[in-house]
N, C-alpha and C positions, 0 to 999 in steps of 0.2 A: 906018921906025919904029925909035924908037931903045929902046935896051934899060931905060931906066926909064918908055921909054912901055908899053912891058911888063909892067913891075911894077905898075904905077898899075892896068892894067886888070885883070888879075889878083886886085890884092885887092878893087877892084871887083865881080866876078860871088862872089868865092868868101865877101862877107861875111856871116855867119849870121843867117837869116830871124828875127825878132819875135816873140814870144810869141804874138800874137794871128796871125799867118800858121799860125802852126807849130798851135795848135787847128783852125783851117779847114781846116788839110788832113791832119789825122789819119787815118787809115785807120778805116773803119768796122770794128766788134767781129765781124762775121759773115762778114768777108772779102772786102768789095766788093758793088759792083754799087749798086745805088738801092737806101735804105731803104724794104723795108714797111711792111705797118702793125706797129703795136708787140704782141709776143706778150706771154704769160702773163711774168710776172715769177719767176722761179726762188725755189724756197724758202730762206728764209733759216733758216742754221745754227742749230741751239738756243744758246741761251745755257749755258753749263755755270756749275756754281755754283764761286765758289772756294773752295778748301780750308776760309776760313775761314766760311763759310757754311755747311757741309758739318758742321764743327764742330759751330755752333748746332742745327742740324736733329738731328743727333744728341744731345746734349746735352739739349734739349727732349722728344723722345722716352723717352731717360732718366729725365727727369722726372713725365712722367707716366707710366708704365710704376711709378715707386714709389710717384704718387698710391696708382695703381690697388690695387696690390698692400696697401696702407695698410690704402684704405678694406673689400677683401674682408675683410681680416686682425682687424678691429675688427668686422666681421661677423658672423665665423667664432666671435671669443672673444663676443661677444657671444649670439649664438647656444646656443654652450656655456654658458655662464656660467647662461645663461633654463634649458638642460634639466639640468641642473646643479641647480639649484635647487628645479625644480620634480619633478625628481626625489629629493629629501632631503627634503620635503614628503611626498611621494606616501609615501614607505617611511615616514615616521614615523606618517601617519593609519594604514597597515595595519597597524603594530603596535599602535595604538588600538585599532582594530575588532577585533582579535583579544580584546584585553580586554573592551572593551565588550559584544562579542556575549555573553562568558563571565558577565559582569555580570550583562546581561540575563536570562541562563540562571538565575541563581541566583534572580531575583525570581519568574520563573515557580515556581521548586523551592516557593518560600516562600507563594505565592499556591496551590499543590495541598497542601503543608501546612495551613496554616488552614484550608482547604476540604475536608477530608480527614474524613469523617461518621464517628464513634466512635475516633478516634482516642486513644488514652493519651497522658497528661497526659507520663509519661518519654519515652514514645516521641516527642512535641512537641519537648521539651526536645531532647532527642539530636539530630535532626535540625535543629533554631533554630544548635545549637553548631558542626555540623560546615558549615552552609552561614555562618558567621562566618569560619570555617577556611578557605573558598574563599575568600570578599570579601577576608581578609587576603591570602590569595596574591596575587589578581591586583593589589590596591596596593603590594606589593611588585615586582614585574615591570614595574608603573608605575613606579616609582621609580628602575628603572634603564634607565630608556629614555633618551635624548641628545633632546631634542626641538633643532629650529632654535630657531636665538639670538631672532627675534622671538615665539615661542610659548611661551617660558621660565615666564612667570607665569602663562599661562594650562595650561600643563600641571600647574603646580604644585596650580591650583586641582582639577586630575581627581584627583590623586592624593588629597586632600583630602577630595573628592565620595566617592571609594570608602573612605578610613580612615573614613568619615560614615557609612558603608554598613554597615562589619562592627560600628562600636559601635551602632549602632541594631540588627540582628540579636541580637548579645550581650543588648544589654538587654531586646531583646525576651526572650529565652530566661530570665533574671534574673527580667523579671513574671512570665510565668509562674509560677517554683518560686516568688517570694516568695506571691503571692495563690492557692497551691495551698489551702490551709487559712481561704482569706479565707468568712468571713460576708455582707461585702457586694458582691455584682457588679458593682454600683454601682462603688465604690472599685476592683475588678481590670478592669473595663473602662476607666478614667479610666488605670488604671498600663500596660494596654497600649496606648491610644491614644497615649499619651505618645510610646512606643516608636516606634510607628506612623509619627507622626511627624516623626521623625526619619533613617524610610526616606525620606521625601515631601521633607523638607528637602535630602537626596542628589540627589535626582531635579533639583531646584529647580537647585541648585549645578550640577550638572553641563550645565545649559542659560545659566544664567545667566554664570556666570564661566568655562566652557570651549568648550563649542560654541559659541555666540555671538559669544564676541570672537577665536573660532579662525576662522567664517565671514568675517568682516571681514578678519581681516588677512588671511586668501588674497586675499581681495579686492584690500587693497592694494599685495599684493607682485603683482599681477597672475598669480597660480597659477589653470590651469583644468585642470578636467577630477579633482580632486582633492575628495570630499568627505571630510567632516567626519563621524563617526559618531554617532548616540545610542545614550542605553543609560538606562532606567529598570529599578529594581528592583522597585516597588511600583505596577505600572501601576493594581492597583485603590483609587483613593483613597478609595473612599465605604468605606472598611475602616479608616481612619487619622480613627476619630472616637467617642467612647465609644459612644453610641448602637449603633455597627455590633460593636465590640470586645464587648458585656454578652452578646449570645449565642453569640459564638464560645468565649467564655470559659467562661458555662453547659454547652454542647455537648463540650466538654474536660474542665470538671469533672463533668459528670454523666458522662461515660464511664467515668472515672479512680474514681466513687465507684458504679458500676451494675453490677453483671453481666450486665442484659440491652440486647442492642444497638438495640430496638425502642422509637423515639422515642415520648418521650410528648407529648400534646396535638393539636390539631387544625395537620393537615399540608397543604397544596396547594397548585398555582398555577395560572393562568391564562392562556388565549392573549388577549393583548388585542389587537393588529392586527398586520398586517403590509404592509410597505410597497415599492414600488419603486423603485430605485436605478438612475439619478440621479434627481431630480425630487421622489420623493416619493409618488408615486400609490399612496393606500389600495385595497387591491384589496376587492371586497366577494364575499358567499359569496351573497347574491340574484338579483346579476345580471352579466353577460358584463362583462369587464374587457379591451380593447385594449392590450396591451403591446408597447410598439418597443423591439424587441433592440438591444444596441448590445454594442461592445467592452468596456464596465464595468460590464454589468449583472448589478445583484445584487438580495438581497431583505432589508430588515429589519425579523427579525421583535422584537413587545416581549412579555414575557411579566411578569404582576405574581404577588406572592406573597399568594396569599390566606389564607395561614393563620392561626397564631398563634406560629410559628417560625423564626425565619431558616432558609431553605434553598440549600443548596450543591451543586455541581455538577450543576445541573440541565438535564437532555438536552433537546435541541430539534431534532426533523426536518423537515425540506422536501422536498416530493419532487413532481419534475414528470413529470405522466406524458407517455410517448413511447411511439411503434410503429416498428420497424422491420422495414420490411415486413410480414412478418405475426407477428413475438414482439414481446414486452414490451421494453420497452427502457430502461424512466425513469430521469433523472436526480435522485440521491439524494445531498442535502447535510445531514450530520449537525455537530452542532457541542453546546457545556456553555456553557452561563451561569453561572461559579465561584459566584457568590453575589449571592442577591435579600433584601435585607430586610424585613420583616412589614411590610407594606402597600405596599411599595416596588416600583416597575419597573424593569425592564430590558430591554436590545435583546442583540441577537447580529445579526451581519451575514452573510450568505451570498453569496458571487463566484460567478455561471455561466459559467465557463469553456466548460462546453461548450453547443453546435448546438442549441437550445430547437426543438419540429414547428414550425415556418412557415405559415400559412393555416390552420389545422387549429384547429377549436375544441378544447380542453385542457381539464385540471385542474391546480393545484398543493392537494397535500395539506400541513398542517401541524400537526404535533405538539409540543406542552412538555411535560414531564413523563412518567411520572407520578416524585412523588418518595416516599423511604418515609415508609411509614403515612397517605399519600393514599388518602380515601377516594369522593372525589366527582372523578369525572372528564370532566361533563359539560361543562365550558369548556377540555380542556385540548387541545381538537385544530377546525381549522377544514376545509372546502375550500372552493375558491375555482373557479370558471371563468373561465377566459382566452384568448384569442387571440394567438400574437404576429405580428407584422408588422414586417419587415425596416424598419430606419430609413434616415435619406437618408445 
């Protein structure tokens, strides 16, 4: 063999196998031998995020992390904003009520005045002036109250209500000394009604153009939990009309012109029913009355004035009898009816707060009267028999 027959064979065996030889005889992954069966397939890597993905997720995050914080923050002032408000409300009605109640005070003053049996014409006077003297304070202490911006006009209208107050007081005070020396009652009842009226038009005012459109607007500023006060000066109306005026006026000038303090003419009044509360149920003095106790239960009694004279502060007792154990125990509700006019009725109301006997036949006893120079006292006191019984 010659030496290029050498070479020939040579590149012969050593020429490199095929693509397709060289996969068939690739070595198996597991290092030999015959393939098994095929195992579990090995878990494949997480995918990681890249940088700029990583970016966005954070950035999103960002995002809503400010929503959030946004929406607490508009919560938060909102929130304040409501108690905020509803607290500049609140502090402005209790500086109302503070007047209001004091208002109030002065009409009761003025309602034990007129109703005040022998009382002197100056001494009238004097007291008409110095509760004028109140009324003006408290409109001035109105006046410098700051109400919220939407109750501006309706505060203005209270301030109003009370200057309405103390010139109706004044004038009242003014009838008087002018019809002190008056001839006709007639004409000094017609001058103090006048006056009268004028408390009643305050009263009017103060519902109509303050409390009222003060109720509403809490309403629409959405304020709870905040009311609104009244306050009447003249809560007795049937006093704010000549009719009622001609013997308050007689009763002041015959003091003012009498030395003695013992009324003249036929004097009395009379129980006319009594009734129970809620519902109504006349109780009778013939025969057993069933009454269901409840939480509101009270008694009203009507008492008319029989005589020939307006009468004033006249007493009215109630009294239910009770045992406990073996003493007396009864409950006793006294109360005044300020003024009855000659033929006229009236009620007075009585609340039993307290524990009425239960199952136990009873009495309620009840008294009007008597008033001075009453001489017949045979209609001025009732009793009744009753039972009560627990309601559902």
């Amino acid at each position: 063999m010659t030496e290029r027959d050498s070479d020939i064979e040579f590149d012969f065996f050593d020429e490199p196998e095929t693509q397709e030889a060289t996969q068939r005889r690739r070595a198996p992954r597991d290092g030999g031998g015959p393939r098994g069966p095929r195992g579990p397939r090995p878990p494949r890597r997480p995918v990681r995020p890249t940088a700029e993905a990583t970016r966005l997720l954070r950035l999103a995050g960002l995002v809503a992390f400010a929503i959030f914080l946004v929406v607490v923050l508009v919560l938060v002032v909102k929130s304040c904003r409501s108690s905020s408000k509803n607290s500049e409300y609140a502090n402005y009605m209790s500086s109302v009520r503070t007047i209001a109640s004091g208002s109030a005070g002065v009409g009761r003053q003025l309602n034990d005045v007129l109703t005040t049996p022998g009382i002197k014409e100056a001494d009238l006077e004097t007291k008409l002036n110095g509760l004028a003297q109140q009324e003006s304070q408290y409109a001035d202490r109105a006046a410098k109250i700051n109400p919220p911006g939407p109750l501006r006009v309706e505060h203005q209208h209270l301030i109003e209500a009370l200057r309405l107050r103390t010139s109706g007081l004044t004038g009242l005070s003014l009838a008087f000394r002018r019809t002190a020396k008056s001839k006709s009652s007639s004409q000094a009842g017609q001058a103090l009604a006048k006056q009268a009226l004028v408390l009643v038009a305050s009263d009017v005012n103060w519902d109509t153009y303050f409390r009222n459109p003060a109720l509403t607007e809490l309403q629409h500023q959405g304020i709870t939990g905040v009311s609104v006060p009244d306050s009447k000066i003249f809560s007795n109306t049937d006093l704010a009309n000549t009719r009622s005026m001609i013997p308050v006026w007689q009763r002041v000038h015959g003091a003012a012109t009498s030395s003695s303090s013992t009324p003249s003419g036929i004097h009395g009044v009379g129980l006319v029913s009594t009734k129970v509360l809620p519902g109504g149920q006349e109780l009778a003095t013939t025969s057993e009355t069933t009454i269901t106790a409840s939480t509101n239960l009270a008694f009203e009694v009507a008492v008319k004035d029989t005589g020939e004279a307006q009468e004033v502060k006249v007493p009215v007792t109630l009294t239910i009898e009770k045992t406990v154990g073996s003493k007396s125990a009864p409950i006793v509700k006294r109360g005044t009816i300020s003024l009855i006019d000659v033929g006229a009725t009236e009620t007075i109301t009585f609340h039993i707060t307290e524990q009425p006997p239960f199952s136990t036949p009873t009495k309620i006893r009840v008294q009007a009267g008597p008033v001075p120079a009453e001489k017949n006292f045979t209609n001025n006191k009732a009793t009744y028999p009753v039972i009560f019984s627990i309601g559902p």
